[in-house]
C-alpha positions as CSV (number, residue, x, y, z in Angstrom):
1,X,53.4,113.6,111.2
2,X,55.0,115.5,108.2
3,X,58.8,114.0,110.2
4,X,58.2,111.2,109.0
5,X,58.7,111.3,105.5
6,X,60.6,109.0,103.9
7,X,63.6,110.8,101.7
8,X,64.5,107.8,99.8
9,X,63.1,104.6,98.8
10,X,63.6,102.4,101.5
11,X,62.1,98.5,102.4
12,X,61.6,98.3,106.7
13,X,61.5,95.1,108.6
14,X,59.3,94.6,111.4
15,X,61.6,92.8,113.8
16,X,58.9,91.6,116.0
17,X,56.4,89.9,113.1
18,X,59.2,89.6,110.5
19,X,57.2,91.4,107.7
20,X,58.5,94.4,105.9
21,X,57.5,96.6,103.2
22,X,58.9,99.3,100.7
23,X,58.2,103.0,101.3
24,X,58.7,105.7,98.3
25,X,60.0,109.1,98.7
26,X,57.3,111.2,99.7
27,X,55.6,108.6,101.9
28,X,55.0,108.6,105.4
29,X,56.3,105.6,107.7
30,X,53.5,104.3,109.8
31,X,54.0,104.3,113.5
32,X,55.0,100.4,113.9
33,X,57.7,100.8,111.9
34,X,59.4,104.0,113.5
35,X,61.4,102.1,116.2
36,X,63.2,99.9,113.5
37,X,63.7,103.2,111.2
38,X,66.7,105.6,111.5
39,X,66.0,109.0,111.5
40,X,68.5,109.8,109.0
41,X,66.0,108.0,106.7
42,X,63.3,111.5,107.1
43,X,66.1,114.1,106.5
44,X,66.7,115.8,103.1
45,X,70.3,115.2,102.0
46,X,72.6,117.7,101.3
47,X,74.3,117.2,97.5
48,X,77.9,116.5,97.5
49,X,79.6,118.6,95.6
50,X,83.2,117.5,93.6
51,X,86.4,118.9,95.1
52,X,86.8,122.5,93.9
53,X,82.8,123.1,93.1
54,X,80.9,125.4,95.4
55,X,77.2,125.5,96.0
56,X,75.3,127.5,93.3
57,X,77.9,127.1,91.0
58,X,77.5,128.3,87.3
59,X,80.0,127.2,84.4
60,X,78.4,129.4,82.1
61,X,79.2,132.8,84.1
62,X,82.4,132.1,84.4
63,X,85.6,132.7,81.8
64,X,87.7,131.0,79.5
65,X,90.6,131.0,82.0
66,X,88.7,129.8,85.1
67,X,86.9,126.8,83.1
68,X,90.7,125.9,82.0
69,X,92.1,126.4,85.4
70,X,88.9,124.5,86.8
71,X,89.7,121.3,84.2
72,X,92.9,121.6,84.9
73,X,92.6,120.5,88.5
74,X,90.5,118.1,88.0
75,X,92.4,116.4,85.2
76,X,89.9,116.9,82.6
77,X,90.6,118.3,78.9
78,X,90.8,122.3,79.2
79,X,90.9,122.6,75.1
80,X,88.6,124.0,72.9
81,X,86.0,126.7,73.6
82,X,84.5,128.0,77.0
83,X,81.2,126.2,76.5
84,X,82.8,123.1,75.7
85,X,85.1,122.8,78.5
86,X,82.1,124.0,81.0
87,X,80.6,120.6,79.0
88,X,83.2,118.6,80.1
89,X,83.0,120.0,83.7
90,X,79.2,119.3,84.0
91,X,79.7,115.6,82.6
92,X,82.8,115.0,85.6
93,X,80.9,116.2,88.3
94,X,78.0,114.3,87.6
95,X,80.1,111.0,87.6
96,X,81.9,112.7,90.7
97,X,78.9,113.8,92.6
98,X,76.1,112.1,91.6
């Protein structure tokens, strides 16, 4: 049943027998298992995105002044040139977001 796909890498205990196992992303989790599973387990996760980032977001479209203002509020150098402070924006929100 494609709903039961694992999302993440995950290791289920069998409560009744006591055994477990780890399931990959991509895998499907066998029908013992399902009442010990959560269903939040099968669902794709949305990416968090840093404060002031929106979905689809592009550094490289935007200007000089936005990048700076965009550093600015998130405390990050806003010197140099546009592709280096969209540089520095990439590298925070990857330690921001994930």
């Amino acid at each position: 049943m494609a709903d039961n796909i694992f999302q993440k890498k995950v290791y289920v205990v069998d409560q009744e027998t006591g055994e477990g196992r780890w399931f990959e992303p991509g895998e499907e989790c066998p029908d013992e298992f399902l009442p010990y599973v959560s269903e939040k387990l099968f669902q794709e996760e949305e990416p968090e995105l840093p404060a002031g980032a929106e979905p689809g977001h592009n550094y490289a479209e935007m200007t000089k002044t936005e990048l700076v203002e965009l550093a600015k509020d998130r405390g990050i150098s806003s010197s140099g040139t546009a592709a280096e402070i969209a540089d520095r924006l990439v590298k925070h929100d990857e330690s921001v977001g994930g």
